[in-house]
C-alpha positions in Angstrom: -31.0 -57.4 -120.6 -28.4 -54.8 -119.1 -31.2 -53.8 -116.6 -32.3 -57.5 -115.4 -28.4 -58.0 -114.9 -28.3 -55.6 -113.1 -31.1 -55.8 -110.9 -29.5 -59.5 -110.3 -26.1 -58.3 -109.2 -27.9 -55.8 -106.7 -29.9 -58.8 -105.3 -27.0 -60.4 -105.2 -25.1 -57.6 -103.3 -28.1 -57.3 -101.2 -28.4 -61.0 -100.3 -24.5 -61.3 -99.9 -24.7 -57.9 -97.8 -27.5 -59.3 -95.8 -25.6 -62.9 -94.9 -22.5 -60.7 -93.9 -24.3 -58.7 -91.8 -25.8 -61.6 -90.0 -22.3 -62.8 -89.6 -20.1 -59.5 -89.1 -23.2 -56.9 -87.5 -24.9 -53.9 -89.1 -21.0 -52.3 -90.6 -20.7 -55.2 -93.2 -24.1 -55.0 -93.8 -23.7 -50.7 -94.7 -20.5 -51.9 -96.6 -22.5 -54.9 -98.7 -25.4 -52.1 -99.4 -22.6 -49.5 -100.8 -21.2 -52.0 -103.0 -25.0 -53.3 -104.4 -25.5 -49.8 -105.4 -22.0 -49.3 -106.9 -22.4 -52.3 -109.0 -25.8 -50.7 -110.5 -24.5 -47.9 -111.1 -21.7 -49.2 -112.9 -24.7 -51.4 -114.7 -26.7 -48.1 -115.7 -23.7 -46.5 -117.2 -23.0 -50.0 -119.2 -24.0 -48.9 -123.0 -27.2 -50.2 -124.3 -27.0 -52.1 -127.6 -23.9 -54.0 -126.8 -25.9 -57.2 -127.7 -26.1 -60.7 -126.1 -22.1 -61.3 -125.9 -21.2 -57.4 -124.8 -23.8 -58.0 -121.7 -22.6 -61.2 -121.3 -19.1 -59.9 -120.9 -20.1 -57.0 -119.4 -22.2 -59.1 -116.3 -19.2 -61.5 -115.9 -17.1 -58.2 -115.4 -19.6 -56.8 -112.7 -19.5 -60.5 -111.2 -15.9 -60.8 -110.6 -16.0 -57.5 -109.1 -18.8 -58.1 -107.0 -17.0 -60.9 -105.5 -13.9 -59.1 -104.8 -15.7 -56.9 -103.0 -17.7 -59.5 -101.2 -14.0 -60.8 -100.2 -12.9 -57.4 -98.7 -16.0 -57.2 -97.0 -15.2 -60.3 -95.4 -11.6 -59.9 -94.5 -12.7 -56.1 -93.2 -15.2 -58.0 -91.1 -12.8 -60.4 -89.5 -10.6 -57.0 -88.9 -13.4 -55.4 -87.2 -14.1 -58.5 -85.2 -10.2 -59.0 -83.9 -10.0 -55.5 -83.3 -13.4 -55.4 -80.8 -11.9 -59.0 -79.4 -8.7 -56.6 -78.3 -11.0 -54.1 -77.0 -12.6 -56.3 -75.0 -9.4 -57.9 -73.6 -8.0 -54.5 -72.7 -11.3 -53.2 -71.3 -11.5 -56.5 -68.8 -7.7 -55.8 -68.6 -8.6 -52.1 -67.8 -11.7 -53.3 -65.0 -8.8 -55.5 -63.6 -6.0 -52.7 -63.3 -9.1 -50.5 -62.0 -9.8 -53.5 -59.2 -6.3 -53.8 -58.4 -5.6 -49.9 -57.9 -8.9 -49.0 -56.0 -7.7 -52.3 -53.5 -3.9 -50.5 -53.8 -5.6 -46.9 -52.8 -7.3 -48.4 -49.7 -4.4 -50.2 -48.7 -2.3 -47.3 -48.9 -5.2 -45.1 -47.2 -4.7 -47.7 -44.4 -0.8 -47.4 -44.6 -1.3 -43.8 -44.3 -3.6 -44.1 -41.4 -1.2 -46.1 -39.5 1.7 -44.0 -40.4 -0.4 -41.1 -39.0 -0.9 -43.3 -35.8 2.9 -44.4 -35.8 4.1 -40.5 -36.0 1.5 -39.2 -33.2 3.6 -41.7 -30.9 6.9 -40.5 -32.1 5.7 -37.6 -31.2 5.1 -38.7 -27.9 8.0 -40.5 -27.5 9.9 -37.0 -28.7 8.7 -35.2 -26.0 9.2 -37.9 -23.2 12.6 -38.1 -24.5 13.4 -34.1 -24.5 11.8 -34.1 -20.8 14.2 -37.2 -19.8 17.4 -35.4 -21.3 16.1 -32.1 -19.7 16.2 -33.5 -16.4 19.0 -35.3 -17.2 20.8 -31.8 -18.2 19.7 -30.7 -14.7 20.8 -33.5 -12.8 24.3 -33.1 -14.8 24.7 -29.7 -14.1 24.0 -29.9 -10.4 26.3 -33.0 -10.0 28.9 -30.5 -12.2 28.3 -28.4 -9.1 28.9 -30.6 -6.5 32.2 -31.5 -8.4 33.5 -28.2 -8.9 32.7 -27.0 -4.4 34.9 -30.1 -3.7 38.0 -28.9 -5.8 41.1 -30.2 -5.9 43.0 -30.3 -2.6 45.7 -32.8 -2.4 46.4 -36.2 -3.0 43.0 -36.3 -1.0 41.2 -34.4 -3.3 41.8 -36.1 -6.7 40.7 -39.3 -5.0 37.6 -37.7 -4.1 37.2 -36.1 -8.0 37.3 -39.6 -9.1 35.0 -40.8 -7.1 32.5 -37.8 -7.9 33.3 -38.9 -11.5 32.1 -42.2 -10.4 29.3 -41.0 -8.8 28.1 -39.1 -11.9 28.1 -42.2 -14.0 25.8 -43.7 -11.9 23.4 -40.5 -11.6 23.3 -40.3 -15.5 22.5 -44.5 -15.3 19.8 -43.3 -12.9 18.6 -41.4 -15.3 18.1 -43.8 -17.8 17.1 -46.7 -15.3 15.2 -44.9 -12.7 13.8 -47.5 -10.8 17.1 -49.3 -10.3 18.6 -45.7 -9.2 15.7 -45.6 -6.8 16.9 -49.1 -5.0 20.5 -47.8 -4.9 19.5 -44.4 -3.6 20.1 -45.3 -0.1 23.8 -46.7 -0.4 24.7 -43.6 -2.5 23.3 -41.4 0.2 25.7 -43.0 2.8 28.7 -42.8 -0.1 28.1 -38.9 0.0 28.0 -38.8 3.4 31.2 -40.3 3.4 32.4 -38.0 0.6 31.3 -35.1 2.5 33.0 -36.4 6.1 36.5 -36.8 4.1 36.1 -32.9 2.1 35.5 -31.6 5.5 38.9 -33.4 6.7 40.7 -32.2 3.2 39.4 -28.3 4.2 40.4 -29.2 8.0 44.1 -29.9 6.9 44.2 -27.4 4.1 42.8 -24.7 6.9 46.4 -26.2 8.9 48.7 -25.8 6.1 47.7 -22.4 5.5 48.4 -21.4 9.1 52.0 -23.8 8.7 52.3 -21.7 5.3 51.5 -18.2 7.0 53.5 -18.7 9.9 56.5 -19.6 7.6 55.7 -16.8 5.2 56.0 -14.3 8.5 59.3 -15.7 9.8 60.8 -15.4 6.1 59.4 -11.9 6.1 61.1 -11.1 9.0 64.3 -12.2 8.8 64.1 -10.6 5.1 63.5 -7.3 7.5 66.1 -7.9 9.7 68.7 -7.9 6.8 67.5 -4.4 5.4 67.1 -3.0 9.0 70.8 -4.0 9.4 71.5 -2.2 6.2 70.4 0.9 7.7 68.2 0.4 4.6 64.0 1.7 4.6 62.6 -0.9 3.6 59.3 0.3 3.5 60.4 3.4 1.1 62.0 0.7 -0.8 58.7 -1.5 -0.8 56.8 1.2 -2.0 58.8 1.8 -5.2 58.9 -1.9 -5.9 55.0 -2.0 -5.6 55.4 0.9 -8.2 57.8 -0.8 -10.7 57.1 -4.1 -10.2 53.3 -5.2 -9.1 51.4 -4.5 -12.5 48.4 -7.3 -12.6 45.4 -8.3 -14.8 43.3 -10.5 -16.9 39.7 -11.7 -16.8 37.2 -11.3 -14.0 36.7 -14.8 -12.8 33.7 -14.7 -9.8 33.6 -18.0 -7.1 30.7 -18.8 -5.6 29.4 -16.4 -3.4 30.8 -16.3 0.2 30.6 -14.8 3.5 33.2 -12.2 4.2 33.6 -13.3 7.3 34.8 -16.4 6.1 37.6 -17.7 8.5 39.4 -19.2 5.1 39.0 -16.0 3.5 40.6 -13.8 5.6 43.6 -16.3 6.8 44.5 -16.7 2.7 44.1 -13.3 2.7 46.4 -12.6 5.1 48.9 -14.9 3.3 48.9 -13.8 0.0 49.3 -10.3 1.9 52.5 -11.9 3.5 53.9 -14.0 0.3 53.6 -10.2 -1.9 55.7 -8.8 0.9 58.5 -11.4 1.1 58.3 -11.7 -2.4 59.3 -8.0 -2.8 61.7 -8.0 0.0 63.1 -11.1 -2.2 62.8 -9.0 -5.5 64.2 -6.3 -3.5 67.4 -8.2 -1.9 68.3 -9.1 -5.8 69.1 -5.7 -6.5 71.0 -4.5 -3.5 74.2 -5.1 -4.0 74.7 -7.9 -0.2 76.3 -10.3 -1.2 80.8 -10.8 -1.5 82.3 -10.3 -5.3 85.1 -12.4 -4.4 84.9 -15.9 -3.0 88.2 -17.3 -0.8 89.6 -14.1 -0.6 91.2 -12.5 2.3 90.1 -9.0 3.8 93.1 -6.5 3.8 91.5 -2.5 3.9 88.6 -1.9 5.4 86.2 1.3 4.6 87.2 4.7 6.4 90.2 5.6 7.5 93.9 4.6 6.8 97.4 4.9 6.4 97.9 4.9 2.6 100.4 1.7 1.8 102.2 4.1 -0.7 103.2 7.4 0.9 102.1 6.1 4.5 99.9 9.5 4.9 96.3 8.8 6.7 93.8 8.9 3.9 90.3 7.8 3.2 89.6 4.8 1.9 85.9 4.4 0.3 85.8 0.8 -0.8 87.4 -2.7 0.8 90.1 -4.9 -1.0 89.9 -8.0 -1.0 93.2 -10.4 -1.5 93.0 -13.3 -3.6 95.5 -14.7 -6.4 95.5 -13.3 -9.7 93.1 -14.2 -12.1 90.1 -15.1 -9.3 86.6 -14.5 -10.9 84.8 -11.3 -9.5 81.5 -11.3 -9.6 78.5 -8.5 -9.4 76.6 -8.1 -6.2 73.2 -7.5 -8.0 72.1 -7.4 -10.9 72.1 -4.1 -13.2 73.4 -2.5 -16.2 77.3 -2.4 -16.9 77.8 1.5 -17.3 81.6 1.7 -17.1 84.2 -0.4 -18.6 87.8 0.8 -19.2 90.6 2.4 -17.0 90.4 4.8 -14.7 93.4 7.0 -13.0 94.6 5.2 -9.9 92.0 2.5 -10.2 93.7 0.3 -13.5 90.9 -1.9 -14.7 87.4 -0.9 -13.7 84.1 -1.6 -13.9 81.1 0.2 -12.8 77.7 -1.3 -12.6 74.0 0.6 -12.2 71.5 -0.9 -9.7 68.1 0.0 -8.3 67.2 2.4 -6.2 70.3 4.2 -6.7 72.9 1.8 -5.8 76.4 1.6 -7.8 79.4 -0.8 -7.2 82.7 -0.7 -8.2 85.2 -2.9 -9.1 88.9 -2.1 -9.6 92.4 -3.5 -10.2 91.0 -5.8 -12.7 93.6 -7.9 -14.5 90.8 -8.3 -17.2 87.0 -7.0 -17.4 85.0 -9.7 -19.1 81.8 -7.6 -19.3 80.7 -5.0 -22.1 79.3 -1.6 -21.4 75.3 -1.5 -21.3 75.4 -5.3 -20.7 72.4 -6.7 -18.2 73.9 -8.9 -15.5 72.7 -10.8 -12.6 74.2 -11.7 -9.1 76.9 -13.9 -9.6 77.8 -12.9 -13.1 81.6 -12.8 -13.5 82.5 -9.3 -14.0 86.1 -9.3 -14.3 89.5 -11.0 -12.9 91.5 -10.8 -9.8 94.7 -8.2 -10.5 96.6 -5.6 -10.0 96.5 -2.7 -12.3 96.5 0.7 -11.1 97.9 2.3 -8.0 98.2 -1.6 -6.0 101.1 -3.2 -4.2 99.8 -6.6 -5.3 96.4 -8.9 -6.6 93.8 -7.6 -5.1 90.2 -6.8 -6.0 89.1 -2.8 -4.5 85.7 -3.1 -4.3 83.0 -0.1 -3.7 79.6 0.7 -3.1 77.7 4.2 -3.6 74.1 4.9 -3.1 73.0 8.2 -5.1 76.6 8.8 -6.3 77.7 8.7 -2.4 80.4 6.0 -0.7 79.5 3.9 1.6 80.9 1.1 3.8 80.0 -2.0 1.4 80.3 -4.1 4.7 77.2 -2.8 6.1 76.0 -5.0 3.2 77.6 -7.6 3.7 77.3 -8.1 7.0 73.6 -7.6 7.1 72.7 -10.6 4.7 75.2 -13.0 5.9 73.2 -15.1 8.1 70.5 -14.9 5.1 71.5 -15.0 2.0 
C-alpha cells in the first residue's frame, strides 16, 4: 500500500514536473523531478505495517507537501521568468546604448577630423600672421629711423615729429590694409617729399644759427681776452690749470649714425663747442679773479704806489686803494674763495683776508664789523664786512688790497680791466 502511494505521488510529481516545465522551460522541470524523487524517498523510509489509517495519514502528509512544493516551483518559475524578462530589457537596453555610442564615436571621429582640418588652418593663419607682424616690425623700425634722422630742431622740427608720427599711423594701417596703402602711396610719396624739402630748410637755418652762435661765441671770447690781457694776466697759463681742475667729463658711449668727417656741420659745431669750452673757462676763470669794486658809491681817495702818509706826512708806500664811503657801507668780496683771516691786525683795525685761485688774495681793512667767519666759502658779491674806521685811519674808509703769490699789486689793474665787461 506504502509502495503504490508512493509510486502515485512520483507520478504525480512527475506529471506536475512535466506541466511546469512546459510552462516555466527545462529548470522547473529538474526542480519537479528533485522533488518526485524526494517524495519517494520520504515514502520508502515510511514504516511498513502502519496499517490502512497510518498510510492513509502518512499519503495525505506526502500530499500536502508535494503541493507545497509544487507552489514554490511555481512561484520560483515566475522568478526565473521576471528575472530573464529584465535581462532582456537591459540586453535591448545594452544593443541600444551600443547603437547610440558606436553613432557617438563616429560623430566624434568626424569632430576630430574637422578639428584636425580647423587647426592645419590655424596654423596657416599663424604663420601669415607672424610674417605680417614681421614685416610690420620692419616697416616700424625703418619708419623709427626716418624719425629719429629728422630730430628735433625748433619749433620747425616738432611739427615735423608730429607729422612723422602721423605718417607712421598710416604705415602701420598699411600694413593691415595693404591694398588701400597701395592707392594712397602716391599722395604719401609727395607728403615726404614735402617733409624732406622743410628738414632740409630746418638744417639750412640750423647750419645759420650755428655760424650766428659761433660768431657770437668768438666776440665773447675775445672781449673775455681783452679783460685778462689788460690785467697783465696769462690767460693761456691760467686756461691750462682750469682745464686741469675744472674739465673732468664722462658717461656712456652713445654712437650717431655714421658720418663723413668732412662733414661741413661737423666741423663748424666743432668749432663751436671748441669756442663755448673756452669762453666758458675764461667765464669760470673771471669768477675767481678778484675784477670787480668791494664798495659800491664810494669815492676814490689813495691810489696804489707812492704817497705822502696822511699821518706823519713822510712819502711811503701805499699797497692797496681806499675807498671813501659812510660808515657802515656793505663791502663785498671780489671773487669767490675761502675766508682765511678774520680779526685785527696792527695798523689795519678790522681785517679780513680772503684765498682765491691761482694765487690771488684780497684784503679788506678798517672794517667797522666783519660779518664773515674764518674758513667760510663765499662768492662775488658776498658781504664781507662794513664800511669803518678802525686802525691807523683819519676817517670811514674801506683800504682794500690785492696780492698774487703773497705779492701787492695795484688792485686797479683789475679793476680797470673788466670795467667795460663785467
Amino acid at each position: 500500500m506504502v509502495e503504490e502511494a508512493a509510486r502515485d505521488c512520483a507520478n504525480s510529481a512527475r506529471s506536475g514536473n512535466i506541466t511546469k516545465s512546459k510552462r516555466g522551460g527545462a529548470t522547473a522541470f529538474l526542480l519537479g523531478t528533485a522533488i518526485g524523487g524526494a517524495v519517494v524517498a520520504l515514502a520508502l523510509t515510511l514504516p511498513i505495517g502502519l496499517g490502512p489509517t497510518g498510510e492513509r495519514a502518512a499519503a495525505s502528509a506526502l500530499e500536502l507537501r508535494v503541493a507545497g512544493l509544487e507552489r514554490r516551483i511555481v512561484a520560483l518559475a515566475g522568478e526565473r521568468d521576471e528575472a530573464n524578462r529584465r535581462r532582456e530589457a537591459v540586453s535591448d537596453r545594452l544593443i541600444d546604448a551600443e547603437g547610440r555610442l558606436r553613432a557617438a564615436t563616429l560623430a566624434m571621429s568626424e569632430r576630430d577630423a574637422a578639428l584636425e582640418v580647423a587647426l592645419a588652418a590655424s596654423e596657416d593663419a599663424e604663420r601669415a600672421h607672424r610674417a605680417l607682424a614681421a614685416e610690420a616690425d620692419a616697416a616700424a623700425e625703418a619708419l623709427m629711423d626716418a624719425t629719429a634722422e629728422l630730430g628735433a630742431i625748433e619749433a620747425r622740427r616738432a611739427a615735423l615729429e608730429a607729422q612723422l608720427a602721423d605718417f607712421a599711423e598710416v604705415v602701420d594701417s598699411v600694413i593691415s590694409e595693404r591694398d588701400f596703402a597701395l592707392a594712397r602711396g602716391e599722395r604719401l610719396t609727395d607728403e615726404m617729399a614735402g617733409l624732406q624739402i622743410a628738414l632740409a630748410s630746418a638744417v639750412e637755418r640750423e647750419q645759420r644759427l650755428v655760424a650766428d652762435l659761433n660768431q657770437a661765441a668768438q666776440q665773447s671770447a675775445t672781449g673775455l681776452a681783452s679783460i685778462f690781457e689788460r690785467a697783465e694776466i696769462d690767460l693761456d697759463r691760467l686756461l691750462s690749470e682750469m682745464s686741469r681742475d675744472y674739465s673732468g667729463q664722462g658717461g656712456p658711449f652713445q654712437p650717431l649714425e655714421e658720418r663723413s668727417e668732412d662733414d661741413p656741420r661737423d666741423i663748424e659745431l666743432a668749432a663751436l663747442s671748441e669756442t663755448l669750452e673756452r669762453v666758458s673757462l675764461m667765464q669760470f676763470a673771471a669768477t675767481k679773479v678778484p675784477f670787480t669794486l668791494p664798495v659800491t658809491g664810494g669815492r676814490l681817495t689813495s691810489m696804489f704806489g707812492l704817497r705822502r702818509d696822511p699821518f706823519r706826512g713822510r712819502t711811503s708806500m701805499h699797497q692797496g686803494i681806499d675807498i671813501a664811503a659812510p660808515r657802515g657801507t656793505p663791502i663785498v668780496a671780489t671773487a669767490e674763495g675761502i675766508v682765511t683771516f678774520v680779526g685785527r691786525q696792527r695798523g689795519y683795525g678790522i681785517v679780513v683776508e680772503i684765498r682765491h685761485a691761482f694765487g690771488f688774495e684780497t684784503l679788506y681793512a678798517h672794517l667797522s664789523k666783519a660779518r664773515v667767519k674764518l674758513g667760510q666759502r663765499v662768492e662775488r658779491g658776498t658781504r664781507v664786512g662794513d664800511m669803518g674806521s678802525t686802525g691807523r685811519s683819519t676817517g670811514n674808509h674801506l683800504h682794500y688790497e690785492v696780492r698774487i703769490d703773497n705779492k701787492a699789486v695795484n688792485p686797479m689793474k683789475f679793476i680797470e680791466a673788466a670795467r667795460d665787461v663785467l
